[in-house]
C-alpha positions as CSV (number, residue, x, y, z in Angstrom):
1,X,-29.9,46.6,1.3
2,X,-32.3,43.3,1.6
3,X,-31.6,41.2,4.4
4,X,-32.2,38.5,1.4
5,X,-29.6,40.1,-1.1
6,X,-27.2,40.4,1.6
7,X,-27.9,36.8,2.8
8,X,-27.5,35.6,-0.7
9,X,-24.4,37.5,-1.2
10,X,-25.0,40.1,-3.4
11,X,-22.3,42.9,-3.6
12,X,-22.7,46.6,-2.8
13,X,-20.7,48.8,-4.5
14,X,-20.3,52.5,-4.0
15,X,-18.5,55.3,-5.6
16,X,-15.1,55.6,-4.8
17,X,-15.4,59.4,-4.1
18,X,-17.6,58.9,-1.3
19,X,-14.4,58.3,0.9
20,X,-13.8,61.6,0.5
21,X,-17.0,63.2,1.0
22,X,-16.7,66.1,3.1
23,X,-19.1,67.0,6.5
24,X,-20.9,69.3,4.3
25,X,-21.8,66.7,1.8
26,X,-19.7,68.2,-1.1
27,X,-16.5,66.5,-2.9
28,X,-13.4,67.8,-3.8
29,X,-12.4,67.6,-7.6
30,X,-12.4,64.2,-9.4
31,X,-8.9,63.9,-9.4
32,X,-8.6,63.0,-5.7
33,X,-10.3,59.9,-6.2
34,X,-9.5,58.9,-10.2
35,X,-11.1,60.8,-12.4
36,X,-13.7,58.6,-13.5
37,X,-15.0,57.6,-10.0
38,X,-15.1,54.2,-10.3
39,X,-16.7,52.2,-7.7
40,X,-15.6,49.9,-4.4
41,X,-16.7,46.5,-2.7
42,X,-18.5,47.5,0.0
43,X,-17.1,43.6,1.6
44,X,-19.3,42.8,5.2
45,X,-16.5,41.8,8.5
46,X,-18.6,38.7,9.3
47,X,-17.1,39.9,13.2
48,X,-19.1,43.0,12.5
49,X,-22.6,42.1,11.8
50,X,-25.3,43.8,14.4
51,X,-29.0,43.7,14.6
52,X,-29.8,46.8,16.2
53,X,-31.3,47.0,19.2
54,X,-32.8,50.3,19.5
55,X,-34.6,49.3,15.7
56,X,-38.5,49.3,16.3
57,X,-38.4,48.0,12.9
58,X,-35.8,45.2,12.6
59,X,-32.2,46.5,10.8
60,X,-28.8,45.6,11.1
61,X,-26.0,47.0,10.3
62,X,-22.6,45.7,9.2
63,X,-19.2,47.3,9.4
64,X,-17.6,46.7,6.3
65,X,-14.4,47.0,4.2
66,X,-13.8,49.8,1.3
67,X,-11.8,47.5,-1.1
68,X,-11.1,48.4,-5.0
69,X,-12.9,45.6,-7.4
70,X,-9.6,43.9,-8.2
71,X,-9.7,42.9,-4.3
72,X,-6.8,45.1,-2.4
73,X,-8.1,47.6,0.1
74,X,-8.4,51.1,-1.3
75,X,-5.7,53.2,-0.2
76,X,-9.0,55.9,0.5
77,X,-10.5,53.7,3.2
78,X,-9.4,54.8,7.0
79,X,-10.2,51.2,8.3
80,X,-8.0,49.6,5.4
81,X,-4.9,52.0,6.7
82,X,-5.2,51.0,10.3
83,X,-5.2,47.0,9.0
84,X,-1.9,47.8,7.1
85,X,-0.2,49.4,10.2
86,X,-1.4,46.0,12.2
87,X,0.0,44.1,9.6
88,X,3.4,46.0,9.6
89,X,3.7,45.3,13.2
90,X,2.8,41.8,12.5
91,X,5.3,41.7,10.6
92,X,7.8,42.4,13.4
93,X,5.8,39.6,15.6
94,X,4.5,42.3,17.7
95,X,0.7,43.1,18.3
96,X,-0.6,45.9,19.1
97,X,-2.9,46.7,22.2
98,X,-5.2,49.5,22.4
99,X,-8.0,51.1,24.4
100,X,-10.0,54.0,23.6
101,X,-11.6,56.8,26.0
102,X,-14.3,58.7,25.2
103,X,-16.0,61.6,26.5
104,X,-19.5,62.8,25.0
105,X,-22.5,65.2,25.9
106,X,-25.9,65.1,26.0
107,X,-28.1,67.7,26.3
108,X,-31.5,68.5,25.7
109,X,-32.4,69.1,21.8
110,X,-31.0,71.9,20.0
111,X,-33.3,73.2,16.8
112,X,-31.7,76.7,16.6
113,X,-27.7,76.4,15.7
114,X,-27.2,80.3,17.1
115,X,-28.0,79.4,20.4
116,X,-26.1,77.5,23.2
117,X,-26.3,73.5,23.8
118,X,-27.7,73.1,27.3
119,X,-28.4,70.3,29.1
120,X,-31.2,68.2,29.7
121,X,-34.1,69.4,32.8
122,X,-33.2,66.8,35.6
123,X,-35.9,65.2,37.8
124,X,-35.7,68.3,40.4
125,X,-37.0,70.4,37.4
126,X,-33.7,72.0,36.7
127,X,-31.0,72.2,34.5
128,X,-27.4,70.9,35.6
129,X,-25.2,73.7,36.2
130,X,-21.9,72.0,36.5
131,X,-21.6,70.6,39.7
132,X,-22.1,66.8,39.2
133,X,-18.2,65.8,37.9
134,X,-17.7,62.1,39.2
135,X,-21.1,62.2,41.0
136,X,-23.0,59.6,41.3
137,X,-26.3,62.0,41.3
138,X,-29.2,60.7,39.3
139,X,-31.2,64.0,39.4
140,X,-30.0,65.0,35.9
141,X,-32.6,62.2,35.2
142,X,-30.7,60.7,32.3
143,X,-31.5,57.0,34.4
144,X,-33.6,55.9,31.5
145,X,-31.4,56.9,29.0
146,X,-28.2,54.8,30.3
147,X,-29.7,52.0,31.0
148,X,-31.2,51.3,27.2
149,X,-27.4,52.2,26.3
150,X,-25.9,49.7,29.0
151,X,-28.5,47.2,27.2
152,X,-27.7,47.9,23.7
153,X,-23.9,48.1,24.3
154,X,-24.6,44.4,26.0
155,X,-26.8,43.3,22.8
156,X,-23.9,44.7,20.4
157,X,-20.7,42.6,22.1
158,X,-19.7,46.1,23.9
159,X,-17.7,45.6,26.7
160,X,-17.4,48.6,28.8
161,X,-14.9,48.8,31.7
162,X,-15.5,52.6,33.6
163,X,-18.4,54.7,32.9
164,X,-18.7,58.3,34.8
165,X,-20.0,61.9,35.1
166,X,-17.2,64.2,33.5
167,X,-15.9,67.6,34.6
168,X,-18.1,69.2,31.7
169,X,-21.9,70.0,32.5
170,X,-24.1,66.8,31.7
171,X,-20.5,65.4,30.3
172,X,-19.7,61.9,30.6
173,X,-17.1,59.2,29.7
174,X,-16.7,55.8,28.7
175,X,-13.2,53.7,29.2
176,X,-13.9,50.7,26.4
177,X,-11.8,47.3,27.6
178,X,-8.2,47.2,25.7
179,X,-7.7,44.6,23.1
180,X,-6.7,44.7,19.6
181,X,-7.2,47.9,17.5
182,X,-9.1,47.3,14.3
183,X,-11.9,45.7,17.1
184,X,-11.7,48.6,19.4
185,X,-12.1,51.0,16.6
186,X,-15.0,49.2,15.6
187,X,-16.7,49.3,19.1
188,X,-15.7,52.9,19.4
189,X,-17.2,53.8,16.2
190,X,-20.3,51.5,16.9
191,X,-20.7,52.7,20.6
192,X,-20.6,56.5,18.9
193,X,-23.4,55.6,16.6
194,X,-25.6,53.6,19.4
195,X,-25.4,57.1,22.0
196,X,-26.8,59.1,19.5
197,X,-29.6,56.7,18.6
198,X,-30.8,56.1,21.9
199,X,-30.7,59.5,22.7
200,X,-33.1,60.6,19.5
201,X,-35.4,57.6,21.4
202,X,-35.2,59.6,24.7
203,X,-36.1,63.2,23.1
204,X,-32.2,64.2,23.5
205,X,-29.0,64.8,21.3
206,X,-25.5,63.3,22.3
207,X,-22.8,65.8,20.7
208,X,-19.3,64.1,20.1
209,X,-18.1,67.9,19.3
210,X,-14.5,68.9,20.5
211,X,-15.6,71.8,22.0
212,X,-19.1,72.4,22.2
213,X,-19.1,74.6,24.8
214,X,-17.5,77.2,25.9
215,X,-15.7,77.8,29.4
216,X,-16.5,74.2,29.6
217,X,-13.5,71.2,29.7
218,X,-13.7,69.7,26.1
219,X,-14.4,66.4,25.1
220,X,-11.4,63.7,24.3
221,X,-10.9,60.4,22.8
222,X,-7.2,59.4,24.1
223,X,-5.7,56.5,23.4
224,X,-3.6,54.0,25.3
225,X,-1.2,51.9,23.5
226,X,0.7,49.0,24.8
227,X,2.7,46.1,22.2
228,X,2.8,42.4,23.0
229,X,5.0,40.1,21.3
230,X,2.8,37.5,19.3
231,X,2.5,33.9,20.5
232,X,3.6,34.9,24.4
233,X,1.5,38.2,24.8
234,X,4.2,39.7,26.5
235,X,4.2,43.2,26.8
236,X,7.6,44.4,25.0
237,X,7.5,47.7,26.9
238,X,8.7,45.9,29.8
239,X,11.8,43.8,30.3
240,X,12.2,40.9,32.7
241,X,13.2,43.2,35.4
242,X,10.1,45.0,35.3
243,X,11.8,47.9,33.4
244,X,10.9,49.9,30.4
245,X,12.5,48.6,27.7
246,X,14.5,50.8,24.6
247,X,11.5,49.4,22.2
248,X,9.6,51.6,24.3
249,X,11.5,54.8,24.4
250,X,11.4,53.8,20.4
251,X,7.7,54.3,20.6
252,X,7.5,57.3,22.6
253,X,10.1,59.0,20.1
254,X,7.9,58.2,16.8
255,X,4.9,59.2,18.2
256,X,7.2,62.7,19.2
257,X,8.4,62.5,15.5
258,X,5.4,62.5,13.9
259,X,2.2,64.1,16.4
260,X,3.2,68.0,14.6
261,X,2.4,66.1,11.3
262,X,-0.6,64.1,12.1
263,X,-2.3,66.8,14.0
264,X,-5.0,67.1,11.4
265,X,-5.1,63.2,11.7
266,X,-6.2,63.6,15.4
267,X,-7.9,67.1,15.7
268,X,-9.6,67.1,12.2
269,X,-12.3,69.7,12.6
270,X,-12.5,73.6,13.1
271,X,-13.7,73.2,16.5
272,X,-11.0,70.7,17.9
273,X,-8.7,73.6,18.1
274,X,-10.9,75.1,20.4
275,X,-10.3,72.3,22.8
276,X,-7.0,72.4,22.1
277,X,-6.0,76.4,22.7
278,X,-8.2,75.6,26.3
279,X,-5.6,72.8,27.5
280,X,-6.6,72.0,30.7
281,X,-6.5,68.7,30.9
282,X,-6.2,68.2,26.8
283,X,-2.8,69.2,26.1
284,X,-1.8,70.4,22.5
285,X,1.7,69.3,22.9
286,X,4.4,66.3,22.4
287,X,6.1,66.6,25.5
288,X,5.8,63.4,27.5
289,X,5.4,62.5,31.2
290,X,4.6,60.1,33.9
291,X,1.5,60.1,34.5
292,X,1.0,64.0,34.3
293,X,-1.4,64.9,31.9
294,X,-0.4,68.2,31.0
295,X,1.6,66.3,28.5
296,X,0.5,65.2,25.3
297,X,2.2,61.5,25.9
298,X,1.1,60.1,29.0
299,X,2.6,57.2,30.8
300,X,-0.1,56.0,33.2
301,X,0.8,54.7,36.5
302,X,0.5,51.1,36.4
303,X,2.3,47.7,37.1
304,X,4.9,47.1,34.4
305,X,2.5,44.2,32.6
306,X,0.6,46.5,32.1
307,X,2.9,49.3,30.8
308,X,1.5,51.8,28.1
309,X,1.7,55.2,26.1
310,X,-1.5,57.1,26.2
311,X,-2.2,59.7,23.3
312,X,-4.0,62.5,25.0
313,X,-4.5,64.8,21.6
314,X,-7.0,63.0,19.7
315,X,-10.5,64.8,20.7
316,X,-14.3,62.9,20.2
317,X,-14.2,64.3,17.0
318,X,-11.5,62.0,15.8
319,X,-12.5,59.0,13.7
320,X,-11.4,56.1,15.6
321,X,-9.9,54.3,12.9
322,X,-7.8,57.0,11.5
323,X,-6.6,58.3,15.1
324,X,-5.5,54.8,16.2
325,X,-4.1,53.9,12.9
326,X,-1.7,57.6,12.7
327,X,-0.5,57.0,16.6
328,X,0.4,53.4,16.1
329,X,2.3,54.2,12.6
330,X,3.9,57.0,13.9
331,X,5.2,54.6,17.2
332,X,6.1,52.5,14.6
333,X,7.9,55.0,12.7
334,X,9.9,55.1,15.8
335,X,10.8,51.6,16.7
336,X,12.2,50.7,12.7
337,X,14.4,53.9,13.0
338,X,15.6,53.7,16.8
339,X,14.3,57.4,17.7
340,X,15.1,58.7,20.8
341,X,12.5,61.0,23.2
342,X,13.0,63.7,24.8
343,X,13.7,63.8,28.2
344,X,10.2,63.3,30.6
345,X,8.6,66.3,31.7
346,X,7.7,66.4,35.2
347,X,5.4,69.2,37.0
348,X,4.7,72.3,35.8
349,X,6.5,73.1,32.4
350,X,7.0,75.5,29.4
351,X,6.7,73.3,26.0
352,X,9.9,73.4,23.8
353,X,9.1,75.1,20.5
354,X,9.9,71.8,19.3
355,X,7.4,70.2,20.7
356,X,4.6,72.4,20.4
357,X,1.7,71.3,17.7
358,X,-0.5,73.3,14.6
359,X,-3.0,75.2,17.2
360,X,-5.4,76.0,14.3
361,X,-7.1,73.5,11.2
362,X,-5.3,75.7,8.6
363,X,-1.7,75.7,10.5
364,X,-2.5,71.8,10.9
365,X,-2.9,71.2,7.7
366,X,-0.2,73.0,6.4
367,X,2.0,70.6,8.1
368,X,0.3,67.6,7.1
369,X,0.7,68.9,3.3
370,X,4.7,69.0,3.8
371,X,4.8,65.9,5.8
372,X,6.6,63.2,4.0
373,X,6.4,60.9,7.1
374,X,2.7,61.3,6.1
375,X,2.9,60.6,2.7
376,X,5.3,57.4,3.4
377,X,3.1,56.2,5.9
378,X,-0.2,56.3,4.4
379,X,0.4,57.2,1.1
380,X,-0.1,60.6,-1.5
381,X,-3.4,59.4,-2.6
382,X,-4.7,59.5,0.8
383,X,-3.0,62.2,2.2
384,X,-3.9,64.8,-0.7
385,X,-7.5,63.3,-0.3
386,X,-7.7,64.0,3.2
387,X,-6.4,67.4,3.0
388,X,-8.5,68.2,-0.4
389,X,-11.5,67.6,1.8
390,X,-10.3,69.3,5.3
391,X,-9.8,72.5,2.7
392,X,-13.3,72.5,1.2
393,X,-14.3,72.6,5.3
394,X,-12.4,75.0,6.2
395,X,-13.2,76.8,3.2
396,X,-16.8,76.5,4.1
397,X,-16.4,77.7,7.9
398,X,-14.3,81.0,6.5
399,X,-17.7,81.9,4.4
400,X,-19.5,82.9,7.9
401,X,-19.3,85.2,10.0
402,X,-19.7,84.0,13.8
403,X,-22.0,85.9,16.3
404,X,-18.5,87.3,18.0
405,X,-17.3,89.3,15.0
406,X,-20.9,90.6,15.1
407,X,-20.8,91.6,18.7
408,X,-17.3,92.3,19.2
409,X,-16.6,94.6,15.4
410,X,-19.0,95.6,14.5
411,X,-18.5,99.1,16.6
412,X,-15.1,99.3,16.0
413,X,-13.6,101.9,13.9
């Protein structure tokens, strides 16, 4: 809109079916969203209002609330579930803590969809070939390119604590500073929409696929997860003694209750299962560990102040809001029932059937469908909703046949 209508407060409203608009662009039937599709308040976070820097002609952009026109958030909007679970912890006088990973791509421009990704030429006039994990080599010549995103990160409120080469060729990773999770799901989302931007400016493509290539580490978006008691900020996964405490083996045992269920929560796209059924280093279980991250639950090693779970399944692919919002419910879940983990998994192991997750979108969504954890965490609407729009995908992807059934069966009998 205007900058003068939204300065003078006029309201945007939008079709309530739009939540549920799938990657393609299509809907599912009416009845998913009401039948007569009725609109929402688009309502501005005054936190979340940006001029963008990267704009040659001056825009902003501001993050903003679905809410139905009596005033509560729609139970459609992903952002709007992940402020109820805050306020259920809230609730309890605990905060949450969160801070987001994630790993991206960039490669040089891709205009035919048949052919491979590939990576940008560097200054030495050649293509990376994988060597450059946690190097501090500038001949990829992507120079330039960071250093408008370290400005516009700066001119958006970004704070960024790590950034490095990752194991993937011309793969990289940003560690965004922990804080409170409706803000870092905001910066993740934001930070997401400002690499691919600046990359269009600098003739290249970011990809925030799972998987987008193959024989090639995958890309993640794992989330660590720590709860301080409101008013002292201390963190209740530790007692005085430096100790984990049982609210934290609570945690650990939701998020073990529910990561089977919420798989399609974290890994919502065809292609995150082909990071997943590759697991180094992205495991597709709910085992968990310290600090070994062939688990799925990873218990970093830190000082006890600074004690924390990180969720290692969600991939880049993940929406922030959604990923962050499932993993705390489902921590939750555990803490308001007293569940008990597993025993900790150390070294090399063999996953308990129990504790294996959905390794395809169909088997995940399966699950999610007879998941009543699901539906009394986030509720039916939603959940139907989300699956009625992971179907038509799926759907969509099963109407093509890929380049390996050509090559592969095409000679078979």
């Amino acid at each position: 809109m205007t900058a003068e209508g939204f300065l003078e407060g006029r309201r945007l409203q939008m079709a309530r079916g739009v939540l549920l608009q799938c990657i393609m662009g299509g809907y599912p039937p009416a009845r998913f969203y009401g039948s007569d599709d009725g609109d929402l308040a688009l309502t501005a976070d005054p936190r979340q209002i940006h001029r963008l820097p990267w704009s040659e002609t001056p825009r902003a952009l501001a993050i903003c609330d679905a809410d139905e026109l009596s005033g509560e958030s729609s139970r459609l909007s992903t952002r709007g579930q992940l402020k109820q679970v805050i306020a259920r912890y809230a609730a309890l006088g605990l905060a949450p803590v969160v801070a987001t990973e994630l790993e991206f791509f960039v490669f040089a421009p891709n205009d035919d969809p048949g052919q491979p990704f590939r990576p940008p030429v560097g200054k030495d006039g050649r293509r990376e070939d994988g060597y450059s994990a946690f190097s501090i080599s500038s001949n990829n010549g992507l120079r330039p390119f960071f250093k408008e995103v370290y400005e516009c990160m700066a001119a958006l409120g970004l704070p960024r604590d790590t950034f490095m080469h990752e194991m993937g060729v011309s793969q990289f990773e940003i560690n965004l500073l922990h804080g409170d999770p409706l803000l870092l799901a905001d910066q993740t989302f934001l930070f997401k929409h400002l690499l691919k931007e600046v990359a269009l400016k600098h003739g290249l493509i970011v990809v925030c696929m799972a998987k987008p290539l193959a024989h090639t580490p995958g890309s993640s978006m794992h989330i660590h997860q720590s709860l301080v008691e409101i008013g002292s900020g201390r963190n209740v996964f530790s007692d005085e003694s430096g100790q984990p405490t049982a609210l934290f083996h609570h945690f650990i045992g939701g998020l073990q209750a529910g990561m089977a269920d919420f798989t399609a929560l974290f890994a919502p796209n065809v292609n995150s299962y082909q990071r997943l059924c590759h697991p180094y280093a992205s495991p597709n279980n709910a085992c968990w560990s310290h600090d070994n991250r062939a688990a799925g639950l990873r218990i970093p090693a830190s000082s006890p102040v600074a004690r924390r779970v990180e969720n290692r399944l969600p991939g880049a692919d993940a929406n922030p809001y959604l990923a962050i919002a499932a993993s705390l419910a489902a921590g939750l879940h555990g803490i308001e029932n007293e569940l008990a983990p597993t025993a900790a998994i150390q070294g090399e192991f063999e996953v308990p059937d129990n504790l294996s997750l959905p390794c395809t979108l169909h088997a995940a969504l399966e699950r999610l469908k007879r998941s009543q954890l699901a539906r009394e965490l986030f509720g039916s609407e939603f959940i139907e909703g989300y699956i009625a729009s992971k179907t038509m995908e799926l759907t969509c992807f099963f109407d093509e046949i890929t380049p390996w059934e050509r090559r592969v069966l095409a000679a078979q009998a």
